[in-house]
N, C-alpha and C positions, 0 to 999 in steps of 0.2 A: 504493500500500500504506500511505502515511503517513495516508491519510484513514482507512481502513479501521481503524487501531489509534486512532486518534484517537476514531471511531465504539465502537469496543468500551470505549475505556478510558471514558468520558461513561458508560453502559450501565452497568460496571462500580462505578464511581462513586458510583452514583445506587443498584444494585441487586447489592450483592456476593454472594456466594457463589452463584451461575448455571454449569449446566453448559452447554457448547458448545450441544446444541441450544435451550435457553430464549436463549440469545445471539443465537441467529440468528434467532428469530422475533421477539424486540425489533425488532431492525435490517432483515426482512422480506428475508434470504437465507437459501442452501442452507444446511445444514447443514454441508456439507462442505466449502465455502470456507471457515466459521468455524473449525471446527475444525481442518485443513490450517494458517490463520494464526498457530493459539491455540499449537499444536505447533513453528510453526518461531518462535517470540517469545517463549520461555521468559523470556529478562533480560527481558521486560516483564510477561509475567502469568505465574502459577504458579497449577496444579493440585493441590488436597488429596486426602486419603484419598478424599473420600468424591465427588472429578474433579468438582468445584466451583471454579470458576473466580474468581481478584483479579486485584487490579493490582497489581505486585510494589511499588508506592511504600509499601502495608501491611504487607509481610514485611520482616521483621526477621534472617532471617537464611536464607543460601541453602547447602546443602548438597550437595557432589562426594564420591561416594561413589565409592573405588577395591577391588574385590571379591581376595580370596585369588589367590594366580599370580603370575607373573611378569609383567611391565608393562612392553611397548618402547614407543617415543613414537607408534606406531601405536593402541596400545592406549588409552594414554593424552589422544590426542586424541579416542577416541572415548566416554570417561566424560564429556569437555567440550563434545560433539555441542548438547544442548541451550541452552548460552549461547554464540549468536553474540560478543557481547560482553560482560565480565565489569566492564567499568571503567564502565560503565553503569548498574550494580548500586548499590542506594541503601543496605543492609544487610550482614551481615556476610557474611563467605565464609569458608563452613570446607571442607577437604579430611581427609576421613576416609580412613583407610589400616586394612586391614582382612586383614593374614597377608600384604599385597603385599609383592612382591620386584621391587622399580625397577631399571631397567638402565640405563647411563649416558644413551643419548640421551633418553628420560624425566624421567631425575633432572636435566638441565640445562634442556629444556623447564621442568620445574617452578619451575623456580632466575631463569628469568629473569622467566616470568611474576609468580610470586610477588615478584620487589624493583622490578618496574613496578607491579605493584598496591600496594605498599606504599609506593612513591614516590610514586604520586597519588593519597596518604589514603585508599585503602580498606583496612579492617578486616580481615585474614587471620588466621586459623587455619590448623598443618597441625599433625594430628591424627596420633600414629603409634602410641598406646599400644595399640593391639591388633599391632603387626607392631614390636617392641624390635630383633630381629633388623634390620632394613632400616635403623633407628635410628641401630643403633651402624653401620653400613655408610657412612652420609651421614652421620657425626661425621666418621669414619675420611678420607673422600673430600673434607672439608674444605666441603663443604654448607653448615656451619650459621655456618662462619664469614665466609662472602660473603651470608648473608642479610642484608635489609633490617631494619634495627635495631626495625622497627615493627611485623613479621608474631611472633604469639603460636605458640609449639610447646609442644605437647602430648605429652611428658611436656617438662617446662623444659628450655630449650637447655644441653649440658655448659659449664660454664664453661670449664675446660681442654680444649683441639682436639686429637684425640686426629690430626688430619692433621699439626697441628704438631710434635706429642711422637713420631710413626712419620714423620716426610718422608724422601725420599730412601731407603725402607726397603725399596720392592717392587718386584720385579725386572716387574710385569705391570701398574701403575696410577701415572697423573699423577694428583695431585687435583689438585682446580677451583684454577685461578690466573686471576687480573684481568690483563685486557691493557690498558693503560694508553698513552694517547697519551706520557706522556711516558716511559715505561717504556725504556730501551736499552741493558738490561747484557743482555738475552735470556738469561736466567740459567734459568726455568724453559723456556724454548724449547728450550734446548741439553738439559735434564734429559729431552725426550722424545728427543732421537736416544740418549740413554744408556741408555733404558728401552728402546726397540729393540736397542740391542745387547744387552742381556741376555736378551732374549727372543729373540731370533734366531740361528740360526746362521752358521759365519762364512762358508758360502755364502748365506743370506739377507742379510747387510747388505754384503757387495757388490755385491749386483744390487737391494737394495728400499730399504738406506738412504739412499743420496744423492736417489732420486724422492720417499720422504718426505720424506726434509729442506725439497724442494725446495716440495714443497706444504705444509707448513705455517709455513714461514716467509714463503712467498706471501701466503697467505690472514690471517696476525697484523699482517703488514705494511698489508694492506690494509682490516682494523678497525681498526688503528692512526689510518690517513690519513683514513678516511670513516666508520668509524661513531660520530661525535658525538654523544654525549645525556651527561646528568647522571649514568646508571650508566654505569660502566665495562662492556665486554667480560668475558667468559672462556673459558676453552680445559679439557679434562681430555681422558684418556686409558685406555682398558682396556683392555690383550689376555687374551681366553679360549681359555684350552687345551680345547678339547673331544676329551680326550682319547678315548671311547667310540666317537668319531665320526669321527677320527684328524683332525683341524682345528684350523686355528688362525683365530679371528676376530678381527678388529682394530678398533676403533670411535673415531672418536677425532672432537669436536666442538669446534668453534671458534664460537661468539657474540656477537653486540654489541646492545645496546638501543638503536639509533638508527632513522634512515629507512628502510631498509630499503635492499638494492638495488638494488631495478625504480626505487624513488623516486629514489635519487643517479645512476644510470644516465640516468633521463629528463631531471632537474635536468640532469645536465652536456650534456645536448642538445640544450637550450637558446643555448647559446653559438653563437655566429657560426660558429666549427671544423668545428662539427658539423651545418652547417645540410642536406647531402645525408642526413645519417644519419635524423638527423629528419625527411626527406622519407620516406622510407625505410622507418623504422619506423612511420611515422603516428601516429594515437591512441592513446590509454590503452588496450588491449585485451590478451585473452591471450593468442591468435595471433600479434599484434605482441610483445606482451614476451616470449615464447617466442621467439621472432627475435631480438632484442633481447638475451637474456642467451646463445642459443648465440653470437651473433656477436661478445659482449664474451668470451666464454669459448675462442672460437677464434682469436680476431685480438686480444683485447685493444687498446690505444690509446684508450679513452673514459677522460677521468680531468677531475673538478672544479678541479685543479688549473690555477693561470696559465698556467704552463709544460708544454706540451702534451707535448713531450719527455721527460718528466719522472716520469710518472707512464700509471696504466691499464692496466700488463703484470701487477699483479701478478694478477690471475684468470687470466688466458692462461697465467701459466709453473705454476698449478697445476693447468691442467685439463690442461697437455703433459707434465707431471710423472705424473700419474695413468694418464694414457691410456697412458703407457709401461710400466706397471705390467702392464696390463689385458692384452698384445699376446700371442699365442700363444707370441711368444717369446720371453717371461719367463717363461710355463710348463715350456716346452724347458730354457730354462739353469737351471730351479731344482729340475729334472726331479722336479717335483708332478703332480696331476692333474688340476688345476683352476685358478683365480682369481677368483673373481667379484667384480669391485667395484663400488660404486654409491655413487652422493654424491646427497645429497638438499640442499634449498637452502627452508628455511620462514622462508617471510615474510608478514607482517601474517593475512590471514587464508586463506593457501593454502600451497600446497606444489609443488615443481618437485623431480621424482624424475627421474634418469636414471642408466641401466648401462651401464656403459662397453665399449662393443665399436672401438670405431673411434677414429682421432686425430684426424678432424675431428667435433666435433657435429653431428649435423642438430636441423634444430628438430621434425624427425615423433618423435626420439631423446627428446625431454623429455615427462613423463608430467605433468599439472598438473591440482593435486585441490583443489578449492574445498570452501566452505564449513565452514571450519575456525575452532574461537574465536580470535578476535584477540589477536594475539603481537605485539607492534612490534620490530622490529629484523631481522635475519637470523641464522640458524642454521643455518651448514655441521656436515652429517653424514657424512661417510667411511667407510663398510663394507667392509672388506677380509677375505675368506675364503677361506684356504689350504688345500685336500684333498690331504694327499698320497697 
């Protein structure tokens, strides 16, 4: 394929504004291989009005248009469908927001890609003056204050954080806080079991608070230890009352901008310790790393660290943490009428979904969805919904 864009861009080069079929009869193919390439290579050529075809090294500037509605990280990775990669991008990047209404897993996807692009010198824009409402929501949520000092906001960033001047204020939201390797007063960690008690009743935080506690001090401890990079981690929080619908939804994301961890997983298997597991798991593949992350997720014990004893449980006591959550009965003792949770796990350019039925994983249990733009790090996503 690298010949093939190599071929178009020379073409391009020499003879710009071509639409897909003058492209292919240059280069003496189908039509429809060209075009099939032209479509999935967007970071590399861009399409005009008039479906004329450059080489994006001429544009100046590249534009993510997010339409009116509400916006989950689902939605949201699919307005970024046509850039495989964005850090690739020679021009500027602006993110148009347009009456959207972002939901937290969204608004942190957006937070992390945007201070990795702002960290390796690309040009951001995010644009919210058509949606002020959402605006003041990610002043509020503490957004604008973990941004990367170098991405431009449209209308200007508030001076005063309106997260700081309300913290500690609502009984249903953590805003974004940095998880910090050296961070260990867990001052904001402890602020989310307080935000579950207020949200909870006080037969819900004897049967649901200690399992949260237990997974998210798991999983902070564990961006703590491994995910190194120049930005810091972060964590926030939202419980939705859907009152109409008599539910309570729980969303709550923990992130880091490092290797990601299929990468720190395979890295540590490397080592002598680990030399059956690596037999084991084999290649670089998805099949294998879907093995790979249920068996660190059930047995935990892989850890980069010297001391093997020492480290690697923390994914295991938060996927044992959860799954206790999930069990028919915690629906029984909280006499609901439902549960449904599911933790999603986005890394580099995919995603590993699974719903929690059972305390051990199976690897047929993980759903894994490619071709997603590239995100470096890891991003846990916990969806908890209570129907009573």
């Amino acid at each position: 394929m690298d010949d093939l864009q190599n071929l178009i861009f020379n073409v391009l080069s020499k003879h710009p504004n071509l639409k897909g079929r003058e492209i292919a009869k240059k280069l003496g193919l189908e039509k429809q291989v060209v075009n099939s390439f032209l479509a999935k290579n967007k970071n590399k050529f861009y399409m005009d009005e008039n479906y004329q075809w450059n080489n994006n090294i001429n544009k100046t500037e590249f534009v993510v248009e997010f339409q009116k509605g509400w916006v989950d990280a689902e939605i949201f990775e699919r307005n970024l469908v046509e850039y495989n990669n964005l850090f690739e991008l020679n021009g500027k990047i602006r993110f148009v927001f347009s009456e959207t209404r972002l939901l937290l897993d969204a608004i942190m996807r957006l937070l992390c890609l945007s201070n990795q692009l702002g960290q390796q010198g690309r040009l951001i824009c995010l644009d919210f003056r058509s949606c002020i409402n959402t605006f003041g929501y990610l002043d509020r949520l503490g957004f604008f204050k973990h941004l990367h000092d170098s991405v431009q906001v449209l209308p200007e960033k508030p001076k005063a954080s309106l997260a700081e001047k309300y913290s500690k204020n609502s009984e249903n939201l953590i805003e974004v806080f940095p998880i910090c390797p050296k961070d260990i007063d867990n001052g904001d960690v402890l602020r989310i079991s307080d935000v579950f008690k207020k949200s909870f009743c006080e037969h819900e935080i004897q049967i649901l608070l200690p399992k949260l506690q237990m997974f998210v001090a798991s999983l902070i401890d564990n961006v703590r230890q491994h995910g190194q990079s120049e930005l810091v981690g972060y964590s926030a929080l939202q419980i939705y009352n859907l009152i109409g619908q008599n539910q309570k939804k729980i969303v709550l994301v923990i992130a880091d901008n490092g290797a990601g961890l299929i990468s720190t997983l395979r890295h540590a298997l490397t080592y002598d310790r680990y030399r059956d597991l690596a037999l084991l798991f084999g290649e670089n593949s998805i099949e294998n790393n879907k093995s790979l992350l249920a068996h660190a997720l059930n047995n935990g014990g892989i850890t980069q660290k010297e001391d093997e004893n020492r480290g690697g449980l923390g994914l295991n006591e938060a996927h044992l943490a959860i799954a206790k959550i999930s069990k028919q009965e915690t629906v029984d003792q909280l006499e609901i009428k439902n549960i449904d949770v599911n933790v999603s796990i986005r890394l580099d350019d995919c995603l590993y979904n699974f719903p929690y039925k059972y305390n051990q994983l199976k690897t047929c249990d993980l759903v894994h969805k490619a071709q997603f733009t590239k995100i470096y790090g890891t991003q846990f996503i916990l969806t908890i919904l209570l129907t009573k």
